[in-house]
C-alpha positions in Angstrom: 44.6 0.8 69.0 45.3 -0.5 65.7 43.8 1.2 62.5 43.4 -0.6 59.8 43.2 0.7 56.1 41.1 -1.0 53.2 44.1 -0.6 50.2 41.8 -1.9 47.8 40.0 1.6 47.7 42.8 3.5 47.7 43.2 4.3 44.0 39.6 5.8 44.0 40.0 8.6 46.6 42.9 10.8 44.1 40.4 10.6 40.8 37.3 11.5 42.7 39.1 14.7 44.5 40.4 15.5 41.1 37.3 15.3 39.1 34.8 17.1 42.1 36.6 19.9 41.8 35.3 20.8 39.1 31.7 20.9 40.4 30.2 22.5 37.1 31.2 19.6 35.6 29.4 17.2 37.6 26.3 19.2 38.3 22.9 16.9 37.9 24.5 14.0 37.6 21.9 11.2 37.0 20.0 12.7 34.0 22.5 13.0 31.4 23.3 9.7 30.5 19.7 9.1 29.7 19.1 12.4 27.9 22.2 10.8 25.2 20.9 7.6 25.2 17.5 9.0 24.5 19.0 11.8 21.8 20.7 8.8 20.1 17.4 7.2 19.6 15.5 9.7 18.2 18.6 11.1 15.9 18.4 7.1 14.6 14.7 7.0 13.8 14.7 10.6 11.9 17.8 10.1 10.1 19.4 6.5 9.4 15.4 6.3 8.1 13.8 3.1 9.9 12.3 2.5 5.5 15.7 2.1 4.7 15.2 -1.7 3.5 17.4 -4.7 4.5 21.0 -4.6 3.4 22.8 -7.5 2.3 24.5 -9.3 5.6 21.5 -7.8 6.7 18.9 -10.2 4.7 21.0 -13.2 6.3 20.9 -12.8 9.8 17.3 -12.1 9.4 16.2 -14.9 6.9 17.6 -17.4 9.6 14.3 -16.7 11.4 11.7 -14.8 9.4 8.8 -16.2 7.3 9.6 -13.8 4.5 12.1 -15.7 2.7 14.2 -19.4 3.4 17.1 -19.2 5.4 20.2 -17.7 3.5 23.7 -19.6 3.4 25.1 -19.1 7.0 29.0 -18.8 6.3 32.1 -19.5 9.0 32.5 -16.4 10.5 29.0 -15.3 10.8 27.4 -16.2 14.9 23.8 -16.2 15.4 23.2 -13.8 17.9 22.1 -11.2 15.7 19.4 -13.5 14.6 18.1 -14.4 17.9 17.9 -10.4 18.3 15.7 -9.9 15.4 13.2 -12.8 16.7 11.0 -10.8 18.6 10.2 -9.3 15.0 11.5 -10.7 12.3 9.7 -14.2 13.3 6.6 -12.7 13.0 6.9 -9.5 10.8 8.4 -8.8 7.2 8.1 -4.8 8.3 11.7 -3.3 7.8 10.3 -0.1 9.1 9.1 -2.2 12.5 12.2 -3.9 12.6 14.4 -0.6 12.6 12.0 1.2 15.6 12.4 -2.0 17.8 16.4 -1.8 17.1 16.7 1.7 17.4 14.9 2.1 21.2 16.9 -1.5 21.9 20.1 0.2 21.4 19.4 3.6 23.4 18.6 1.7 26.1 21.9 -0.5 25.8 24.2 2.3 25.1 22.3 3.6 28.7 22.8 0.8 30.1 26.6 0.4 29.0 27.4 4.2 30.4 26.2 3.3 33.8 28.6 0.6 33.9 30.8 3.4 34.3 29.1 5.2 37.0 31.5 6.3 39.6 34.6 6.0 37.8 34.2 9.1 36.3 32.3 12.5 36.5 28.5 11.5 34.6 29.0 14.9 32.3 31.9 13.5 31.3 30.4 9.9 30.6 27.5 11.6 29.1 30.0 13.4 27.0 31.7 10.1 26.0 28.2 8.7 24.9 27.1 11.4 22.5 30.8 11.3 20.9 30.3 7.7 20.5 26.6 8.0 19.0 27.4 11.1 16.9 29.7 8.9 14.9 28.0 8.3 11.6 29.1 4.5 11.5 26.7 4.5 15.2 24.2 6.1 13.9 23.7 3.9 10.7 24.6 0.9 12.4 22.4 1.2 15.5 19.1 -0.1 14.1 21.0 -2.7 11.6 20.8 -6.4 12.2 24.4 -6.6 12.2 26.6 -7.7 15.3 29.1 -4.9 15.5 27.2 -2.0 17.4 26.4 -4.8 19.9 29.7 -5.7 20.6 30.7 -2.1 21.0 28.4 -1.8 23.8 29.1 -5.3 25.5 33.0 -3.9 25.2 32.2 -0.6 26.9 29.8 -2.1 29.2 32.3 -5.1 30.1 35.2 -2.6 30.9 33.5 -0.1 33.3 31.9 -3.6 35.0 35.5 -5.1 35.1 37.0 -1.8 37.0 34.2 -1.4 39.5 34.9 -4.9 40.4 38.4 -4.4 40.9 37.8 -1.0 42.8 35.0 -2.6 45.2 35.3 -6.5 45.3 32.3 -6.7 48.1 29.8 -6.5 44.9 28.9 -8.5 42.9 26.5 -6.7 40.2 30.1 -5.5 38.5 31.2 -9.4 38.3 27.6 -10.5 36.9 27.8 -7.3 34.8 31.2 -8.3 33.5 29.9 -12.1 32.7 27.0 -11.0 30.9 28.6 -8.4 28.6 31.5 -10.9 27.7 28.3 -13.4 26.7 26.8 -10.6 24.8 30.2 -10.1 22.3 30.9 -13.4 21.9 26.9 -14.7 21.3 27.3 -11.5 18.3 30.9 -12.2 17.2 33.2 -14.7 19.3 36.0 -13.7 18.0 36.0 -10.2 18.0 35.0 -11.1 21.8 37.7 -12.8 22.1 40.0 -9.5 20.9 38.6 -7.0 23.2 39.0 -8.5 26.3 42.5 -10.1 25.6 43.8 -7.3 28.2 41.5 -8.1 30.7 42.2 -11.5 30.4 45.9 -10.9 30.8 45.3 -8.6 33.8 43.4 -11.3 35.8 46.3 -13.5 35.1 49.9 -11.8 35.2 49.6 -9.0 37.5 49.3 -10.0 40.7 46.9 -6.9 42.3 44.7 -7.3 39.7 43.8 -11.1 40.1 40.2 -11.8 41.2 39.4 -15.1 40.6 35.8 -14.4 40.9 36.0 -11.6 37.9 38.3 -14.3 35.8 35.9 -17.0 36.2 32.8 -14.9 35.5 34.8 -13.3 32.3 36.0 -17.0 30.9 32.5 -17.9 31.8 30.4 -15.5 29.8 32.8 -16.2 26.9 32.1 -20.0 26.7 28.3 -19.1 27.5 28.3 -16.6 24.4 30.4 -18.6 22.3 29.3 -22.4 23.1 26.7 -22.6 20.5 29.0 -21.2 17.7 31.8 -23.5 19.2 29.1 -27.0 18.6 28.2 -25.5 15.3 31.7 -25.9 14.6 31.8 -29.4 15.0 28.4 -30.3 14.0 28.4 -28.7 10.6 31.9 -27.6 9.6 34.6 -30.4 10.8 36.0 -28.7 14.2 36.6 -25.4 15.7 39.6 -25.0 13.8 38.6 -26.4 10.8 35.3 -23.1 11.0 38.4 -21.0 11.8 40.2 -21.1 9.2 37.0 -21.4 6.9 36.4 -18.0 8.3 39.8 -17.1 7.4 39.4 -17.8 3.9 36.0 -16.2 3.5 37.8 -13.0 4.7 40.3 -13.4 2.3 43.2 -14.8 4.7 43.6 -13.5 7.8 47.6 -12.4 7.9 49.7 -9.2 7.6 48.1 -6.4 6.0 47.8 -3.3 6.3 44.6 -1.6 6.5 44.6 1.4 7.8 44.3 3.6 4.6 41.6 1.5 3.6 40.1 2.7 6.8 40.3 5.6 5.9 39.0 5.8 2.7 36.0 3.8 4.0 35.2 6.5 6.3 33.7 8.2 3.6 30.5 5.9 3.8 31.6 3.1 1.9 30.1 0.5 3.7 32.0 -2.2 2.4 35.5 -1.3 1.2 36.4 -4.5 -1.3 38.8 -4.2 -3.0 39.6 -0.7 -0.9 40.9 1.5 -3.9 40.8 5.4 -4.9 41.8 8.4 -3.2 41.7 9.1 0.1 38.8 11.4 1.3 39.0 15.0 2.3 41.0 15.5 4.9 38.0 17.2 6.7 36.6 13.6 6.9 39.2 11.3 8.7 40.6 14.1 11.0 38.9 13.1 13.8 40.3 9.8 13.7 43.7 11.2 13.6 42.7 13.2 16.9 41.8 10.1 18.8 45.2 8.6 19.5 45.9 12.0 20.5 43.4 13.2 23.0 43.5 9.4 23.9 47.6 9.7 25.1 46.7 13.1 26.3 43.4 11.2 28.6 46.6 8.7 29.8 48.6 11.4 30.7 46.1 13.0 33.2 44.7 10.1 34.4 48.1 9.1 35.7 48.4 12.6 37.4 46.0 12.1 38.4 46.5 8.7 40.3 43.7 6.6 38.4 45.8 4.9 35.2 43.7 1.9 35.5 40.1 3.8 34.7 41.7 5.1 31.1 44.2 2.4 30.9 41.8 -0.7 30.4 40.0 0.9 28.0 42.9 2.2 25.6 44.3 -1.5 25.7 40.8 -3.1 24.9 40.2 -1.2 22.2 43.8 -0.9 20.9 43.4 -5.2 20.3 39.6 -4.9 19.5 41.0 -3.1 16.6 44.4 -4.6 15.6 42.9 -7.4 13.4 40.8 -4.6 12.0 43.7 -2.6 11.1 46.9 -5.1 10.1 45.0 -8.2 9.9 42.5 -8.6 7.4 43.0 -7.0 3.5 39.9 -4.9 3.4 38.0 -2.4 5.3 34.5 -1.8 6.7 33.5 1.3 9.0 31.4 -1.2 11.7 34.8 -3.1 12.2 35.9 -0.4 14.2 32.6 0.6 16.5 34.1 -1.3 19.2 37.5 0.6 19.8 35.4 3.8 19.6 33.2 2.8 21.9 36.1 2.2 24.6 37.8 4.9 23.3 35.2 7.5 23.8 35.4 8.3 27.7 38.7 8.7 27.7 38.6 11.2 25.0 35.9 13.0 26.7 37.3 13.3 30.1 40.6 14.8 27.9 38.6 16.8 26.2 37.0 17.9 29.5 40.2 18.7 31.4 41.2 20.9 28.0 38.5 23.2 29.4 38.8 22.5 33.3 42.8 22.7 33.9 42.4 25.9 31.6 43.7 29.3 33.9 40.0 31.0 35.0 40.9 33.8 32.4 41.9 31.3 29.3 38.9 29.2 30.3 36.3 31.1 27.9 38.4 30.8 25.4 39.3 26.8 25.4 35.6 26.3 25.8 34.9 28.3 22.7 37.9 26.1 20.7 36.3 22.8 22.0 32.8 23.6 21.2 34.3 24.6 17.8 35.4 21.2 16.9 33.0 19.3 18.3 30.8 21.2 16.3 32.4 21.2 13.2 33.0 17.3 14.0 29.7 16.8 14.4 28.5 18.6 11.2 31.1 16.5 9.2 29.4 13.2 10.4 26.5 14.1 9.5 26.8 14.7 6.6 28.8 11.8 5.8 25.8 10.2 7.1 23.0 11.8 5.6 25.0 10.9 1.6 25.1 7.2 3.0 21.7 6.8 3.9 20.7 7.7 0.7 23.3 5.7 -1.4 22.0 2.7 0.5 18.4 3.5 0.3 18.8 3.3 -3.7 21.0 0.8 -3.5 18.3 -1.0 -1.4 15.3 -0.2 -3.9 17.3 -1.4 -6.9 16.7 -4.5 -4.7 13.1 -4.5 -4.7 12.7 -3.6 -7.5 14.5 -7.0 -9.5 12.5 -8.8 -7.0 9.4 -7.3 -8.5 10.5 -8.1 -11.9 11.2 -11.5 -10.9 7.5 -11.7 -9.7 6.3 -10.4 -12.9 8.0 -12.7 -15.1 6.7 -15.9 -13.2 9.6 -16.1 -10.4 7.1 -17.0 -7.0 8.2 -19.2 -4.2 9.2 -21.9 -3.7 12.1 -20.3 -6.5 15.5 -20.2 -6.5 18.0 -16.9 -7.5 21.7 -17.1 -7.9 24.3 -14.6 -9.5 25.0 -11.4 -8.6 23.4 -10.4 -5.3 21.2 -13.3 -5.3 21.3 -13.0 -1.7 19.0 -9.6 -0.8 17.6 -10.3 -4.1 16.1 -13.5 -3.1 15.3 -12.3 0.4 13.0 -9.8 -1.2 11.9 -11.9 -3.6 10.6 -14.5 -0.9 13.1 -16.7 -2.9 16.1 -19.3 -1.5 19.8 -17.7 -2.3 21.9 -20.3 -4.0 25.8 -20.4 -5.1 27.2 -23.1 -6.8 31.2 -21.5 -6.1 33.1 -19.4 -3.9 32.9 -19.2 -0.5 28.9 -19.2 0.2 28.4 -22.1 -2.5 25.7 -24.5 -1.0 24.9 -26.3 -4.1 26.6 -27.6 -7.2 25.9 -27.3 -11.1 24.5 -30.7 -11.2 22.1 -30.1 -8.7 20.7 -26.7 -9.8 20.1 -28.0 -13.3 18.0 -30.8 -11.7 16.2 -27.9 -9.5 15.3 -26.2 -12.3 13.2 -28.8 -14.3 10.6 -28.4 -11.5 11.5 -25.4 -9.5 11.6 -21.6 -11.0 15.1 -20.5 -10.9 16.1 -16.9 -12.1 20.1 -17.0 -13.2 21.2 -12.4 -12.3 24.1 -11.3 -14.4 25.4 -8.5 -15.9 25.3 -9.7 -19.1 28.8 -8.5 -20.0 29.8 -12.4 -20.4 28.4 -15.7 -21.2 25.7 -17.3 -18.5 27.0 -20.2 -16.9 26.7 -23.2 -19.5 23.4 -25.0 -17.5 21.9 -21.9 -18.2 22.9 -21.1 -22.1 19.3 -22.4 -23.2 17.4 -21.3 -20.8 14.8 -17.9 -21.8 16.5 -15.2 -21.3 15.5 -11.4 -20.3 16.7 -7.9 -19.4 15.6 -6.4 -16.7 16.7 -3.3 -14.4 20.3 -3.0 -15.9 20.3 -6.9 -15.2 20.6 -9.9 -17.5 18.1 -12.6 -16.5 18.1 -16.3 -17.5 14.8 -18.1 -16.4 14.8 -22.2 -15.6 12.2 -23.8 -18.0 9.8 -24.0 -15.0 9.4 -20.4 -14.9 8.2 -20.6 -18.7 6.3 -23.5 -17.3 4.9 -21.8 -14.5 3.9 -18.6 -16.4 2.3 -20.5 -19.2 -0.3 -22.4 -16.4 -0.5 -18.7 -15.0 -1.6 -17.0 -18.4 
């Protein structure tokens, strides 16, 4: 009699002998993943501080859809799935503190959701380990409950990688190809092309190498792409010329996408700056970017055993997904911001922690104390580093955020009520709070002209922010003109208007 062998479950059997050995390791298996998901939560909700108040980009997305305030200018690169992700609240609600809870629980239960994508391709200890060194990362923790698109394409990433090697490993299912199609629709609803990015290796696996083609897994990957992407794509050509034409619009508002190199500015925004633009100074203490020097490391280390080990592919894909996610991150673009990044750590993280956990397994029985004791030791000290890091951000932002509310106050107090208009500096979270529309008349978010603001203003309250180091712009020279919280503030004759019907 014949026998006949299934190859396509070969490469499974070698990782699984390797990894069960180790039974400590992968003792109580299910609960774990959910106890980090849960753990990142709460840690969210008691310290990224749910009152923290809307940040700029922030105030954007949201005032597509809430009541609050008129929509804000909606630039190039900017998608609206982060929008459609605040409308369960924001359409409804002007609570901040809401807003953050319902964002907070959504992303535990996607970063759950993303680990057991992974189930069965490695030990759950060590993809509950990968989880809490991805949401122990200050940039996850203060991104998590944001309306901003980057901690969702992280976990559509790390979710769409795990889905894409099940498939491979097991082509009978069909949850993996579904899974794979719906995280792909996910990144690219968010962000199309940082989408686009992280799964350029899976796309190029599915095409050139010959075991690895699946029609079924290409189609559903291209698939979720154009699903994600499709309204973005017509937005294109509805309100900006063409796809290419919103391209390099984008381009531009990023300040020319070429050769650069950021990777210092990286660094130095790992610090907490948010937004690193220009990206000057110092770099930080070294105590705060050496775990980013470790990744590549323990990541090349992960490679190494996995090929031992007979399972390259499992650590393989998701070193070459985020490698791209971040190249435009790093050489491409001539500035820097922490939540670029989220989606390489995400992929990176379970490779790190099943290198990490080999460092203690592989160790000889009498060594094994004491490389459990140096792990601990740095995860420890790692952890203690991002927290503070976090903790000093939070409340930078927090004032930052208040200073906010606070000029929108004034500009209630001096007559500035909707319908009103606020342009200058920050005129776009001021406005927000104020319940105002945000208005430019150059740059890259200009949505009006001179002309037509000086017509707005015979009719319609409109508060002029600057500095008052320099001249107003010359519509505004006549206009009243005030000085409130460190701000110079020129006020339309309707607000003089308005205030006088007031009194």
């Amino acid at each position: 009699m014949t026998r006949t062998v299934n190859t396509q479950r070969e490469p499974v059997a070698p990782s699984r002998r390797a990894h069960l050995s180790d039974r400590w390791w992968d003792r109580r298996r299910d609960g774990r993943p959910a106890g980090v998901a849960g753990a990142f939560t709460l840690a969210q909700l008691v310290l990224a501080r749910p009152g923290m108040g809307l940040g700029w980009d922030e105030t954007v997305y949201v005032s597509q859809v809430s009541t609050h305030a008129p929509a804000a200018f909606f630039s190039a690169p900017r998608a609206r799935g982060v929008p459609l992700l605040v409308a369960p609240i924001a359409s409804w609600s002007s609570s901040t503190t809401l807003l953050r809870i319902y964002l907070a629980l959504l992303s535990g239960l996607a970063l759950f959701l993303a680990l057991r994508a992974w189930h069965g391709l490695f030990p759950t200890g060590v993809l509950a380990l990968g989880g809490a060194l991805f949401a122990s990362l200050w940039v996850t923790l203060f991104y998590g409950p944001q309306a901003m698109p980057n901690f969702s394409v992280a976990i559509g990433a790390l979710a769409g990688a795990g889905c894409f090697l099940r498939a491979q490993e097991d082509r009978a299912r069909r949850a993996p190809v579904w899974g794979l199609a719906g995280s792909a629709a996910l990144m690219a609803l968010m962000r199309p092309t940082d989408a686009v990015w992280a799964c350029v290796p899976l796309l190029a696996a599915l095409v050139l190498v010959r075991r690895w083609r699946h029609w079924p897994l290409l189609v559903a990957l291209v698939g979720g792409l154009v699903a994600g992407a499709g309204e973005w794509v017509v937005e294109a050509y509805v309100s900006y010329g063409g796809l290419a034409e919103r391209l390099a619009e984008g381009s531009d508002a990023q300040g020319g996408l070429g050769w650069n190199w950021a990777v210092d500015d990286q660094l130095r925004s790992l610090v907490g700056r948010t937004l690193c633009r220009p990206c000057t100074g110092t770099l930080p203490n070294p105590a705060v970017y050496a775990w980013w020097f470790a990744l590549p490391v323990l990541a090349a280390f992960a490679l190494v055993v996995a090929v031992r080990a007979g399972r390259t592919a499992r650590t393989l894909v998701p070193l070459a997904c985020a490698a791209t996610a971040a190249f435009p991150y790093l050489f491409l673009i001539g500035y820097a911001a922490p939540r670029f990044l989220l989606p390489a750590y995400a992929l990176v993280a379970i490779p790190v922690a099943d290198a990490l956990a080999h460092l203690v397994t592989a160790a000889p029985r009498t060594w094994r104390p004491t490389a459990v004791t140096l792990v601990a030791l740095g995860l420890a000290g790692h952890l203690a580093v991002q927290l503070v890091v976090l903790e000093r951000t939070v409340e930078r932002t927090t004032a930052g955020h208040r200073g906010w509310a606070r000029t929108a106050q004034a500009l209630h107090r001096l007559g500035v009520r909707a319908p009103c208009l606020v342009t200058g500096g920050d005129n776009v979270p001021i406005a927000f709070y104020a319940g105002c529309s945000s208005v430019d008349t150059s740059g890259h978010s200009a949505n009006t002209t001179a002309v037509a603001l000086t017509r707005t203003a015979e009719r319609t309250p409109v508060a002029v922010l600057t500095d008052g180091s320099g001249a107003p712009p010359s519509y505004a020279r006549a206009w009243t003109s005030v000085r409130r919280e460190g701000l110079r503030i020129y006020l339309s004759p309707a607000v003089m208007t308005a205030s006088a019907h007031t009194s």
